[in-house]
Structure formats: C-alpha cells, structure tokens
C-alpha distance (Angstrom), angle and dihedral (degrees) to the residues before:
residue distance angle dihedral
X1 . . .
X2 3.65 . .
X3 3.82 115.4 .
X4 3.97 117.6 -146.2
X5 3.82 113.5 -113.7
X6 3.85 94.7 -118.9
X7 3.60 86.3 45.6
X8 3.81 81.4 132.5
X9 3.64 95.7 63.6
X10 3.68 88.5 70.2
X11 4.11 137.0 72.7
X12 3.89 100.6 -129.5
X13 3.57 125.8 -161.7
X14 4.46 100.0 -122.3
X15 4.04 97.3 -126.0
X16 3.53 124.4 58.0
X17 3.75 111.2 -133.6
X18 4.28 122.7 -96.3
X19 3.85 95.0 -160.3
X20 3.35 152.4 -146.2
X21 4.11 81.9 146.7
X22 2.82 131.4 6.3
X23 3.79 80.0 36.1
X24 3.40 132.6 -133.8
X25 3.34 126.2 -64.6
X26 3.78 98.6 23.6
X27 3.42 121.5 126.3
X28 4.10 126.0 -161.5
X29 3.51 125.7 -137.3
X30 3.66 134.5 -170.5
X31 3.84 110.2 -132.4
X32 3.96 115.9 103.1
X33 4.06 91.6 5.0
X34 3.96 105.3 158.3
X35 4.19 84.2 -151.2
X36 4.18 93.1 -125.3
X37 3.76 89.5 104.6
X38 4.09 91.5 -81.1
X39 3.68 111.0 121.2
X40 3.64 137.4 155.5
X41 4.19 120.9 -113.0
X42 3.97 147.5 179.1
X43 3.87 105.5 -102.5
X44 3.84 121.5 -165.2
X45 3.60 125.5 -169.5
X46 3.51 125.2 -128.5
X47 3.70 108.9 -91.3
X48 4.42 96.3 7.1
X49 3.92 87.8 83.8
X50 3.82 92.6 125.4
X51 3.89 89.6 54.1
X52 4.04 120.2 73.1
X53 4.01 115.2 -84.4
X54 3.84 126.9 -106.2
X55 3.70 123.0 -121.9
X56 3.65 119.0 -115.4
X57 3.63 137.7 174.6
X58 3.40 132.3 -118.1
X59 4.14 106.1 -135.0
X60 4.06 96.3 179.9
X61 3.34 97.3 -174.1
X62 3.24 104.3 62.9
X63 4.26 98.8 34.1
X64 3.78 106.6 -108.8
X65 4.06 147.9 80.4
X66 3.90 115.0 -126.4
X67 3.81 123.0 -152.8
X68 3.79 102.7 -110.5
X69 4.00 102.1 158.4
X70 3.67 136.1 24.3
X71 3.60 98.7 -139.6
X72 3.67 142.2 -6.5
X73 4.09 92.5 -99.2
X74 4.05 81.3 63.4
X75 4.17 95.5 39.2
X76 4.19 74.9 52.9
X77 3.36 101.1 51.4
X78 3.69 91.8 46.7
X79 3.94 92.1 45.8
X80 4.00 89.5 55.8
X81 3.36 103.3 51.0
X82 4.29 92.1 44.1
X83 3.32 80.2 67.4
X84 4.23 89.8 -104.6
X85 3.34 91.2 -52.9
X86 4.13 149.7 86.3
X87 3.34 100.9 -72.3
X88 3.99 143.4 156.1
X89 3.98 96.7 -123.6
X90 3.79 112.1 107.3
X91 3.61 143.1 -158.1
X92 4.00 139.8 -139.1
X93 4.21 105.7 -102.5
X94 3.41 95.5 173.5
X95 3.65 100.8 179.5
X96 3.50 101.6 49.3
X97 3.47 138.8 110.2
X98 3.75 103.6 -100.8
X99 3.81 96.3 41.4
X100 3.80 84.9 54.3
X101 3.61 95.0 48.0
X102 4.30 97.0 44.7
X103 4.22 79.4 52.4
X104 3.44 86.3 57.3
X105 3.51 102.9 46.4
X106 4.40 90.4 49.7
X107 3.99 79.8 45.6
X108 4.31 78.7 57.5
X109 3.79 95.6 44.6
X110 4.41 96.8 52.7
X111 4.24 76.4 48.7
X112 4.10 94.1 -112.3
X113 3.77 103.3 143.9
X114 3.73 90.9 169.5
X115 3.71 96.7 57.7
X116 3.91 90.4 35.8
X117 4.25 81.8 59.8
X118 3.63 88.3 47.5
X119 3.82 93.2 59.5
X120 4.00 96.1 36.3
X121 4.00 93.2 60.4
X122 3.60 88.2 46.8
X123 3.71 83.7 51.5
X124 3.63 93.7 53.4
X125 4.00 94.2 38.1
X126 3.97 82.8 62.4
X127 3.48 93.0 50.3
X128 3.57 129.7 -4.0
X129 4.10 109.4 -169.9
X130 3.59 99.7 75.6
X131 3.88 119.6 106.2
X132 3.93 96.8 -157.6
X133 4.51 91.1 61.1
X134 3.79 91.7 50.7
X135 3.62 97.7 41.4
X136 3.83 87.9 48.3
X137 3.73 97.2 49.3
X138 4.35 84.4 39.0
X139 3.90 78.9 57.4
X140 3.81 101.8 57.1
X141 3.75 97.4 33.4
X142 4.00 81.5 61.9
X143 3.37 90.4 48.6
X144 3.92 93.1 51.6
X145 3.71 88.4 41.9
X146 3.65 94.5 -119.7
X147 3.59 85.7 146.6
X148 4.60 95.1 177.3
X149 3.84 85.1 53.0
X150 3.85 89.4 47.7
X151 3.02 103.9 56.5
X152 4.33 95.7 34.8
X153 3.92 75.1 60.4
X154 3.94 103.5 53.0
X155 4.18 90.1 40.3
X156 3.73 83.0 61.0
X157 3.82 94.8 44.6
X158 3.46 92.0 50.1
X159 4.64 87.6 37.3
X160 3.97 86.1 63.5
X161 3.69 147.8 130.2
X162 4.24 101.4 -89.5
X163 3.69 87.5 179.6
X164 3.35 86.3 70.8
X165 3.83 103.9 32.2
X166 3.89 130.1 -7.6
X167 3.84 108.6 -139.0
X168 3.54 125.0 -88.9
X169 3.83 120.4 -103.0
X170 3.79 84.5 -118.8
X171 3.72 95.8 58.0
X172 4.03 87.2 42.7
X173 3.84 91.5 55.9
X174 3.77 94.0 50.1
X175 3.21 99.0 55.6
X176 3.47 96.0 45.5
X177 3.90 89.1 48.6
X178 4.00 104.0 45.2
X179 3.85 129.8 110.6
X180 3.67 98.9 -136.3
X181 3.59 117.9 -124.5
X182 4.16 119.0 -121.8
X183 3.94 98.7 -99.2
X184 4.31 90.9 52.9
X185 3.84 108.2 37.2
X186 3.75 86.6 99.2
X187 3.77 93.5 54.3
X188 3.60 113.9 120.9
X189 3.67 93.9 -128.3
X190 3.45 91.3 38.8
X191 3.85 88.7 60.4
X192 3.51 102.6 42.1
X193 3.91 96.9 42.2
X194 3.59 94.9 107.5
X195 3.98 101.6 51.0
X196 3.69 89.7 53.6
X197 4.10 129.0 92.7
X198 3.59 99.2 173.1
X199 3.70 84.5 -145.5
X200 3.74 112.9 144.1
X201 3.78 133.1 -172.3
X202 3.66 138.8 10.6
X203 4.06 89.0 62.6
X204 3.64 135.6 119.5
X205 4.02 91.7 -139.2
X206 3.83 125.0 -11.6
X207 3.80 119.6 -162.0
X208 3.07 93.9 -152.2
X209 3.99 95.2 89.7
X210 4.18 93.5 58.8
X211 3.87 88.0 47.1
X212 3.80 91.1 53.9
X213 3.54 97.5 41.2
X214 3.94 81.6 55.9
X215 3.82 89.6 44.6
X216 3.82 84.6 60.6
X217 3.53 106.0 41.9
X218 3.93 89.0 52.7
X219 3.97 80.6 42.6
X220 4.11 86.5 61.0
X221 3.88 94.5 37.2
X222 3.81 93.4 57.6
X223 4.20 90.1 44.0
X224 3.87 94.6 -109.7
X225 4.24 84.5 131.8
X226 4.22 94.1 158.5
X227 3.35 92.7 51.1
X228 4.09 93.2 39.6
X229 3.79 81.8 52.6
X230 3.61 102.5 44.6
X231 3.77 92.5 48.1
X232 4.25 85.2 51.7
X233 4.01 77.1 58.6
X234 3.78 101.5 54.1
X235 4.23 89.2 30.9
X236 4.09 86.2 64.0
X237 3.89 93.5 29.6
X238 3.96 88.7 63.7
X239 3.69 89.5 39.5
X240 3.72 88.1 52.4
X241 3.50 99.0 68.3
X242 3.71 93.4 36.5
X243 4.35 113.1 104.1
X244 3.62 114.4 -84.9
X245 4.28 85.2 -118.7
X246 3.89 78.0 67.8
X247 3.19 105.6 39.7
X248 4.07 90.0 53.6
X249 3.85 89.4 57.2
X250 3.29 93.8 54.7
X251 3.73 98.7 49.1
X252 3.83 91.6 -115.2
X253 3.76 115.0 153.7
X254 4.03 109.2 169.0
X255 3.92 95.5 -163.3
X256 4.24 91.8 55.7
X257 4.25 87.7 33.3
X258 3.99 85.2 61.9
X259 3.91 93.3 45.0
X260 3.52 86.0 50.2
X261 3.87 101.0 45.9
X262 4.14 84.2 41.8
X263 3.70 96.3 60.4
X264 4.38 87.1 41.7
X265 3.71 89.5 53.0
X266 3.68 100.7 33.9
X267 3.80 92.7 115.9
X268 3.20 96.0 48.9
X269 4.10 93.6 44.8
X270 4.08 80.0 63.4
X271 3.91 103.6 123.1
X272 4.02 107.3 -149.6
C-alpha cells in the first residue's frame, strides 16, 4: 500500500487493520482523536492500493468509518486551521468524493441529468465503495434510459463498502426489480437478486448468508476478485454483529475468518 509523503506528520497505529470492522485496510492515527473510540484513519480501497489512501472517520457509535478527506495534505489543512484539534471549521477538497457528489445533486435541482452524470462518475472515480455515488449515477442513467450503465451502476451500489454505508432501500429495490440487460444476466448478483432480503439480525436463520457466499464464489470464478473480496467483508461484517447462537450455526468463527481474510489480502496488506 502506498504511504502518504507526510506520513510522518501523523501518529499511526503499527498494524494495518484485517477486518470485519474497522475493515481492512484502514489504518488509525492519533492526531485530532476525540478519545470516545472516534478517531481518524488511512482508508484504501480494494484494488487503488498503489494510489494514496483516503481519510475516514471512525463514528463508533453507530459501526462505520465515513470518507471525510481525500488525502492527508487535506486531513492537514483541516487539522491546522481547527487549531490541531476536532473541530467544526472546514476546508475546500475539491476533488473529492462528496464535493463531486453535492455538484451533482445542484446539477439535479436546475434539471441537468447529463451534467449531474458527469459529476457522479467523477464521484465514483474518486472513490468507488460508497453506496450513495453509484446509486445516484444508477438514478440518472435510468432516467436517461441508458439502461447498460444503469444497471453497471446499481451492481456497484449494491458491490460496496457496508462498513461504511449499508445500501439504501432504493438501491435494494432496483436491483431486485430490473430486467437485466443481455451483457449482465450472467452476473452473479444479477442472478441471485431475487433470493436475497438483505435483512440482517433478529432472525433464527437468514438465507441470505449461503446466497452471498455463492454471490462471491461466482464473483472469484468470473475474475471480479475486489468485489469477491469486498463482499467477504460485508458477508462477515453482518455476521459480526449477529448472536454468537447464530454465528455457531452458520459455521462462523471471527478469530479463523480473520486468518483467513489475512492470508487472501496479504498482498494487498503490503505497506510500501
């Protein structure tokens, strides 16, 4: 993994994280921790590990990191001028993902769906895990009736990062409500769409968990290994916060998962 430059300018933890959560590839650091478990960390995505790492924060309390810089020059920037501290002040990250995805939605609000696209696949070209980007740019490829691009979009908001946001119930009922186009029949989401709920906790047994461990072996047999890997992430992030009664009847042991995972993402757990 690619280290920033001013790497130095930062207290990291020594260990890059395995997973389930945080999830792998995240590393803590120290500067402008509030010390109630919310902290600030490098994030790599699943397949970008040559590039630089986001910054995301830790939110604790409610189970997931959320992109909040797109490099540490920006977290830097931001740190200074709080005073070198958490604080509420904030900076201009103009090539990030949120500032490309709040252009897109004023694109949506003068009715320029074209534009709007323009700035959601920049959105998702700076980073590509989050749910709410694909389903956006899903949403106005619809509208256009680019129907490929569609539904390429809402396989990727559905193929994301649910340690950092679980997909919307919109995103979940178009996939589960598309006629798939020629070229992505075959997909293994595609294919399985209908079986699953995503409907976690509070049951007895849930399906759901041996249709996405198919969903990622197909994912692996047809060379699609990030997205195999990153839905092993969210597979043993739901299970994680399942009981342990579930857990043991569905075979799911977190200490021998993260071995596993460890040895699958070793490469990419490589810091450079």
């Amino acid at each position: 993994m690619k280290l920033p430059e001013k790497i130095n300018e930062v207290s990291t933890d020594s260990q890059l994280e395995i997973g389930v959560y945080p999830p792998n590839g995240f590393l803590q650091f120290d500067e402008a921790s509030l010390g109630n478990g919310d902290y600030f960390g490098f994030y790599w995505e699943f397949g970008k590990e040559s590039q630089e790492p986001i910054i995301c924060e830790m939110i604790h309390d409610e189970g997931i990191i959320v992109p909040r810089f797109s490099g540490l020059d920006k977290f830097l920037e931001w740190y200074e001028l709080n005073d070198f501290d958490w604080g509420e002040r904030e900076i201009e990250d103009e090539n990030f993902v949120l500032n490309f995805l709040n252009k897109g939605n004023e694109c949506l609000k003068q009715n320029n769906p074209e534009k709007a696209i323009e700035f959601y696949k920049q959105s998702t070209a700076s980073f590509g895990e989050l749910s709410e980007n694909w389903f956006k740019l899903a949403s106005q490829y619809k509208r256009i009736g680019n129907e490929l691009e569609f539904q390429k979009s809402i396989i990727s908001s559905i193929i994301s990062n649910w340690a950092i946001e679980f997909p919307s119930q919109n995103a979940l009922r178009m996939i589960k409500s598309l006629n798939p186009v020629e070229e992505l029949k075959n997909h293994p989401l595609i294919k399985n769409r209908e079986n699953l709920e995503f409907d976690f906790g509070g049951k007895k047994e849930n399906k759901d968990y041996v249709i996405i461990n198919e969903i990622i072996t197909e994912l692996n047999e047809i060379g699609d290994s990030n997205s195999a890997l990153l839905m092993e992430q969210n597979y043993a992030l739901m299970m994680y916060w399942e009981t342990s009664s579930f857990q043991e009847r569905y075979n799911f042991n977190l200490g021998e998962w993260r071995k596993k995972f460890e040895e699958k993402t070793k490469k990419r757990l490589n810091i450079e």
